[in-house]
C-alpha positions as CSV (number, residue, x, y, z in Angstrom):
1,X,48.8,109.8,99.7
2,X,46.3,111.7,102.4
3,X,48.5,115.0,101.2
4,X,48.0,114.7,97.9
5,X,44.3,114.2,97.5
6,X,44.4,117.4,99.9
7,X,46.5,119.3,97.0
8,X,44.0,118.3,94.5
9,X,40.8,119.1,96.7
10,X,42.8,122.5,97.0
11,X,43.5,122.8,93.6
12,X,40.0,122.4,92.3
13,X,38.2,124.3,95.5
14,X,41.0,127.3,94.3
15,X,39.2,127.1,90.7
16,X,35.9,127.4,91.6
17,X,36.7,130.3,93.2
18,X,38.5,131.8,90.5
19,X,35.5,131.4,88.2
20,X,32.8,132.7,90.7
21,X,35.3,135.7,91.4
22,X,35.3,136.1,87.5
23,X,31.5,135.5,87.6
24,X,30.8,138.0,89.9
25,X,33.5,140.8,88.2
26,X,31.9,140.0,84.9
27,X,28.2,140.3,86.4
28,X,28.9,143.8,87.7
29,X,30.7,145.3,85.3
30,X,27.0,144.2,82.9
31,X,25.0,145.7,85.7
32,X,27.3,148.8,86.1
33,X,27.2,149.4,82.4
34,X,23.9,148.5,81.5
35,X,23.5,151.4,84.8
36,X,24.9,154.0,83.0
37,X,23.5,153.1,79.8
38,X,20.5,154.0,80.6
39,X,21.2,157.1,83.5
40,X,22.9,158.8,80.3
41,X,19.9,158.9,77.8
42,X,22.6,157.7,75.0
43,X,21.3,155.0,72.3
44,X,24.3,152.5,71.9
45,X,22.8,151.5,68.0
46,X,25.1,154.5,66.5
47,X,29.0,154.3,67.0
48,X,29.3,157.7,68.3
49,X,26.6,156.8,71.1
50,X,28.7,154.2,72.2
51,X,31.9,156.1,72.6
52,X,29.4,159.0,74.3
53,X,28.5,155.7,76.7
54,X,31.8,154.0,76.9
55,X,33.3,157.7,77.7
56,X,31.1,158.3,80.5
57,X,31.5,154.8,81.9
58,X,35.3,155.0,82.0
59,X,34.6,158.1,84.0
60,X,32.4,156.9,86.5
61,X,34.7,153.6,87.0
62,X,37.8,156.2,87.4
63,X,35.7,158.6,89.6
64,X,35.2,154.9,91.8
65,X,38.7,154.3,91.8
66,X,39.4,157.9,92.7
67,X,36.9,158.3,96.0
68,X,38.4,154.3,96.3
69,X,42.0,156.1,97.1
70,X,40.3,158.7,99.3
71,X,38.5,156.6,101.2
72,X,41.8,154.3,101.9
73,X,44.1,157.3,102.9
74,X,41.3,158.8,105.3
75,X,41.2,155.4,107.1
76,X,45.3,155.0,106.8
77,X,46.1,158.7,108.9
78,X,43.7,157.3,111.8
79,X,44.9,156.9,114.7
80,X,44.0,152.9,115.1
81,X,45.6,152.5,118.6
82,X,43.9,152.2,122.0
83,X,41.8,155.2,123.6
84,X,42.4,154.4,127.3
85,X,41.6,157.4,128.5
86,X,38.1,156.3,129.1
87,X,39.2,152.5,130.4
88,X,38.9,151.0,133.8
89,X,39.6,147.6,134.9
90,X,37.1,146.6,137.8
């Protein structure tokens, strides 16, 4: 009985985090476009200022996702193990 009110509790605290995680994606990717939106000088009212928006939005987010991956193989080729060369033990 104890076990499966736990399951439940887990069940719904598991939701809740699913929609704040989709909360939060949903907030930044407003913030991030409404960013660019208005860095780029484009009017979204026309169709072919959107694409010119939507174009340089994809961009950035790929550029992100590019310097992402460099970012994650500069920290992989460290050398993450011990420097005792400067260690004592008093």
């Amino acid at each position: 009985m104890v076990a499966l009110i736990i399951l439940i509790k887990f069940k719904e605290i598991r939701h809740k985090i699913l929609y704040l995680a989709l909360a939060i994606i949903i907030t930044l990717f407003v913030f991030s476009f409404g960013y660019i939106y208005f860095k780029s000088n484009s009017s979204i009212s026309t169709y072919e200022g959107f694409i010119q928006v939507g174009k340089i939005y994809l961009n950035w987010l790929s550029n992100i996702g590019k310097n992402f991956g460099t970012i994650t193989s500069y920290a992989i080729k460290q050398d993450w193990g011990l420097n005792l060369s400067n260690f004592s033990i008093k």
